[in-house]
C-alpha positions in Angstrom: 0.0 0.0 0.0 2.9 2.6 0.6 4.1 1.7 -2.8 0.5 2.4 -4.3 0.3 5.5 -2.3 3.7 7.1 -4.0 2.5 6.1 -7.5 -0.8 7.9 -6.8 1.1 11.1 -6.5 3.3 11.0 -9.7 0.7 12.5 -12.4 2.7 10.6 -15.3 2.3 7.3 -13.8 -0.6 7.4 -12.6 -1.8 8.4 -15.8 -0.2 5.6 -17.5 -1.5 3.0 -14.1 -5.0 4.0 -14.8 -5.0 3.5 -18.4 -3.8 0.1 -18.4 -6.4 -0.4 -15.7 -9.2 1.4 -17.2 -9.7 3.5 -13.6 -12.5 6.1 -14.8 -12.7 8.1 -11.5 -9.6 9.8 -11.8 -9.5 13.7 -12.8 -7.2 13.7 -15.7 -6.5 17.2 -17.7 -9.1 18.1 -20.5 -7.4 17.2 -24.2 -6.6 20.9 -25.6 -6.5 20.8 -29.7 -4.0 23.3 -31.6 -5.7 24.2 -35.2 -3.6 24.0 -37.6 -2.6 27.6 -39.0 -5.0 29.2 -41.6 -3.3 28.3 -44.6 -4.3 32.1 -46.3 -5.1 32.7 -49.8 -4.6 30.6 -52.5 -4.9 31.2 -56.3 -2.9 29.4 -59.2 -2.9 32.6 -60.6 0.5 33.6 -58.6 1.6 36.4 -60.9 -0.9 38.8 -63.0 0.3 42.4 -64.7 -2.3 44.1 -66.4 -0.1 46.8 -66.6 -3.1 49.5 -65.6 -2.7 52.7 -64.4 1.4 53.2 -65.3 1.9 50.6 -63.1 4.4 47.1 -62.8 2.1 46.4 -59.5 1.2 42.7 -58.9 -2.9 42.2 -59.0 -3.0 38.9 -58.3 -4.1 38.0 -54.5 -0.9 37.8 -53.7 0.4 41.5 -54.3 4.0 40.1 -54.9 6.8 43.3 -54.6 7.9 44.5 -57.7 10.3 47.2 -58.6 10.6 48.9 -62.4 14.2 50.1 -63.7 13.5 54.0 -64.8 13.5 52.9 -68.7 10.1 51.3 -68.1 7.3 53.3 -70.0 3.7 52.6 -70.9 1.2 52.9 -74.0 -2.3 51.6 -75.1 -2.3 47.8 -74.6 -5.0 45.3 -75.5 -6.7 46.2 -72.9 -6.0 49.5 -71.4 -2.7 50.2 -70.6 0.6 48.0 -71.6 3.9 48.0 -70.5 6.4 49.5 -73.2 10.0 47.6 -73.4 13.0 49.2 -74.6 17.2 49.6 -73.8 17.2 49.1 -70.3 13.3 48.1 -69.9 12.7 45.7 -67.2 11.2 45.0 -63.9 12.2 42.6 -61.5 9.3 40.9 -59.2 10.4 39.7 -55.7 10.4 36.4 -54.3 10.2 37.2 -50.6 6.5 37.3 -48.8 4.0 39.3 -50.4 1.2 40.8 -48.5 -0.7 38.2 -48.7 2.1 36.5 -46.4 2.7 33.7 -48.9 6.1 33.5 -49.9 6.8 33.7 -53.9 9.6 30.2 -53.7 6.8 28.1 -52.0 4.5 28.9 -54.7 6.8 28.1 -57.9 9.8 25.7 -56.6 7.9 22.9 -57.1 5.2 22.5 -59.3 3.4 19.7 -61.4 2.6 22.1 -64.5 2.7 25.6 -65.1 1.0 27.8 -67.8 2.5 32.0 -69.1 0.2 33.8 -70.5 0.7 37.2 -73.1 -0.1 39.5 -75.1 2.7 41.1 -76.8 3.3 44.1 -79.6 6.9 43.0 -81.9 7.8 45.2 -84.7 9.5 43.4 -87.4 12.4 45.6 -86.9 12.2 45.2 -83.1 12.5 40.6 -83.7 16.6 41.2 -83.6 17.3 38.6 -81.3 18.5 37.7 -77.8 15.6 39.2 -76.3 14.8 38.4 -72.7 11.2 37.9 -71.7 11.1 36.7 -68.8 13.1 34.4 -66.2 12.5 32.6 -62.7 16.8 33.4 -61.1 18.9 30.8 -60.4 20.5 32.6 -57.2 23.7 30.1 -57.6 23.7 30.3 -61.4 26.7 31.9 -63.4 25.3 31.7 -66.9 22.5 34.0 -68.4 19.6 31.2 -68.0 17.8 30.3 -64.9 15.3 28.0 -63.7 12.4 29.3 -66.4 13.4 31.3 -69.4 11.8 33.0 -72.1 13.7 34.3 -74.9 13.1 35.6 -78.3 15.3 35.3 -81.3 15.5 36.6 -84.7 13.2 36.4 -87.1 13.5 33.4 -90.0 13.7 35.5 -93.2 11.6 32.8 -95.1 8.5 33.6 -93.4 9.4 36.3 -91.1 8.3 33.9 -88.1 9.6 34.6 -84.7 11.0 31.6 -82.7 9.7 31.7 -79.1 12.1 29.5 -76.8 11.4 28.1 -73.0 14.2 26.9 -71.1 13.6 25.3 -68.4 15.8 23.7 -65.4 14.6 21.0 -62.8 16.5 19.1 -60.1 13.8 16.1 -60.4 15.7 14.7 -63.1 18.7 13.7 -64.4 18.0 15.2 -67.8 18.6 18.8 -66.4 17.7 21.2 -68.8 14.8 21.4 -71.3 15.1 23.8 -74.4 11.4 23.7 -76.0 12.0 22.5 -79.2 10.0 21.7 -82.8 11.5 19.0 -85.5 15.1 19.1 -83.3 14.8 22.6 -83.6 15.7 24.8 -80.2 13.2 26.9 -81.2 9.6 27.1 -81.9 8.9 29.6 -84.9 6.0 31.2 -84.8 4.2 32.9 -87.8 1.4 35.5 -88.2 2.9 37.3 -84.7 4.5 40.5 -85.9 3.1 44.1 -85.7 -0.4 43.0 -84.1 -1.2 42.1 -80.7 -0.8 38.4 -80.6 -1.9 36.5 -77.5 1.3 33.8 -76.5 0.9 31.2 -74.1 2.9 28.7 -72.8 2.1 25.7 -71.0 4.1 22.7 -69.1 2.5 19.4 -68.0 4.8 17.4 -65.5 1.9 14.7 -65.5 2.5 14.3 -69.5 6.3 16.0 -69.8 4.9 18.1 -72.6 5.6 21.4 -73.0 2.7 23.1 -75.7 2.6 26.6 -77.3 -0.6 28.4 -78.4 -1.2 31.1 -80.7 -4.4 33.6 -80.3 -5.9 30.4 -78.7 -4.9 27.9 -80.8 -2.2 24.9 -79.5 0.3 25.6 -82.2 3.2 22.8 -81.0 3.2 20.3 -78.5 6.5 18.6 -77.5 7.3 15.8 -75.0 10.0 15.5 -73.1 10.0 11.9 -71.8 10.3 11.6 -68.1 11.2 15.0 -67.3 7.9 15.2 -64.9 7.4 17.3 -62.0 9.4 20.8 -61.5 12.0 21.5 -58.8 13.6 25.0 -59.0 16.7 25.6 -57.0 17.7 28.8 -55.4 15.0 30.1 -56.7 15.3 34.0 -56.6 13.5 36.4 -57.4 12.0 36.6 -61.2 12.6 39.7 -64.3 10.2 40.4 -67.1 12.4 42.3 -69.9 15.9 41.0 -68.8 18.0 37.5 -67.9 19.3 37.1 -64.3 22.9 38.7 -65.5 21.0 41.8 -66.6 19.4 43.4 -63.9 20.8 45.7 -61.8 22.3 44.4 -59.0 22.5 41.2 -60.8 19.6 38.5 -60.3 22.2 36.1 -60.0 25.7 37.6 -58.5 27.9 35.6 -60.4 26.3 35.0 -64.0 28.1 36.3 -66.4 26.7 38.9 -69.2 26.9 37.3 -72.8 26.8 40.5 -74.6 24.2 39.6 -76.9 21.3 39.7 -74.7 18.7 42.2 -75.4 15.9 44.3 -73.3 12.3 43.4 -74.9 12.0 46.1 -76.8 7.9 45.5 -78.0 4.6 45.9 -75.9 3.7 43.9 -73.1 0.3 43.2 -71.8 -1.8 40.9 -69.6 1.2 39.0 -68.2 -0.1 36.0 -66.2 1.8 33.3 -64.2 -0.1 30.2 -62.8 1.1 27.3 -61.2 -0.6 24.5 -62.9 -1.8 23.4 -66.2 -4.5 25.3 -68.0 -6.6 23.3 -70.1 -7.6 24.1 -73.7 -10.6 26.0 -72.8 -9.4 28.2 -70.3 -6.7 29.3 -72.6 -8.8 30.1 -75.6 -11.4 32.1 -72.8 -8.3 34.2 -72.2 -7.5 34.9 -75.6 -11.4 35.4 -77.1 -11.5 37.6 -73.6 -9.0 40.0 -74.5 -7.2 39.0 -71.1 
């Protein structure tokens, strides 16, 4: 009984006593039961520029930071106000916690599809060459590509068509490096896009490894790249739209090393949308029919 009497006065035990021994008429503590945190907004839509207003500002939910270099200007876009490109044209989006609270490198570093959508304005004197897009930084890298890269090259004489290539790096495989591609080409030409607004999308599926490109609505070129799956960006840092990592200044990506062919986009931008996933068919020919 002394030995009973001890145990009834070490909480722990006597817990553990009493439920091995069912014993009901002992006060025990009442279970308290932490929610898990609200996990906030969430939108595939991660990145959206209408460009409104003068602005670079983010309008998705997620009101992302951005920050314009003083070359930036604006003029009538598709839909009411675009962003003009030019010599020293970019903006650079940042990849640290919007106000939203959501933090830009949990959105993008991994993802089983993603989908860029755009209007854009190209002269035929403007389609030179080397002309940055867009990229997602590689904070590590030391060459003028990232993780996701956009660039657009000069124009095929033949048919004045304006090839339109995606890079894009992933750490889920051993393939490294995709460079969208069309008959072994590295890029995909694209007719009918000079001086007019044409709407561009471009659109990854990690289920299929297919990498597609549409045109006013239309799929244009579809590509697999076998095995290449889901997407895992490294160091991901933050993102430019009108320059490579090695352009911006300070530099995207400290160390990457400026070609010296690279070019500001020089055309009209408009409607820039980023999502996270894989747009179907539909909802890409809704943007384009919608003017968005």
């Amino acid at each position: 009984m002394k030995q009973f009497n001890k145990i009834k006065w070490i909480p722990g035990i006597l817990f553990s006593f009493c439920f091995l021994f069912a014993c009901q008429d002992f006060d025990r503590p009442e279970m308290v039961i932490i929610p898990d945190p609200e996990p906030g907004p969430y939108s595939p839509l991660k990145m959206y520029f209408p460009f409104e207003d003068n602005s670079v500002a983010d309008s998705s939910i997620y009101n992302f930071l951005t920050d314009a270099s003083s070359a930036v200007s604006f003029t009538p876009g598709i839909t009411g106000d675009a962003m003009q490109g030019g010599d020293g044209a970019y903006y650079v989006i940042s990849s640290e916690k919007g106000e939203s609270g959501i933090n830009m490198i949990d959105s993008i570093a991994n993802m089983q599809g993603f989908t860029i959508s755009f209007w854009v304005y190209l002269t035929k004197i403007q389609a030179t060459g080397g002309i940055a897009l867009f990229s997602v930084s590689d904070t590590l890298g030391k060459d003028w590509v990232g993780n996701l890269d956009i660039l657009i090259d000069g124009i095929r004489a033949s048919d004045n068509a304006v090839p339109f290539t995606t890079h894009i790096k992933s750490s889920k495989t051993d393939i490294g490096d995709i460079w969208a591609a069309s008959n072994n080409n590295p890029n995909v030409y694209l007719t009918n896009v000079l001086d007019k607004w044409t709407n561009i999308v471009i659109r990854y599926s990690g289920k299929s490894s297919t990498l597609s490109y549409f045109r006013d609505g239309e799929n244009v070129m579809t590509t697999e790249y076998a095995n290449f799956g889901n997407i895992a960006f490294k160091n991901v840092g933050k993102m430019s739209v009108g320059a490579f990592q090695c352009m911006t200044i300070p530099k995207l990506a400290k160390d990457a090393v400026v070609q010296g062919w690279e070019k500001n986009f020089p055309g009209k931008l408009d409607q820039f949308r980023f999502y996270n996933r894989y747009l179907t068919s539909s909802e890409i020919a809704e943007l384009y029919n919608s003017k968005q």
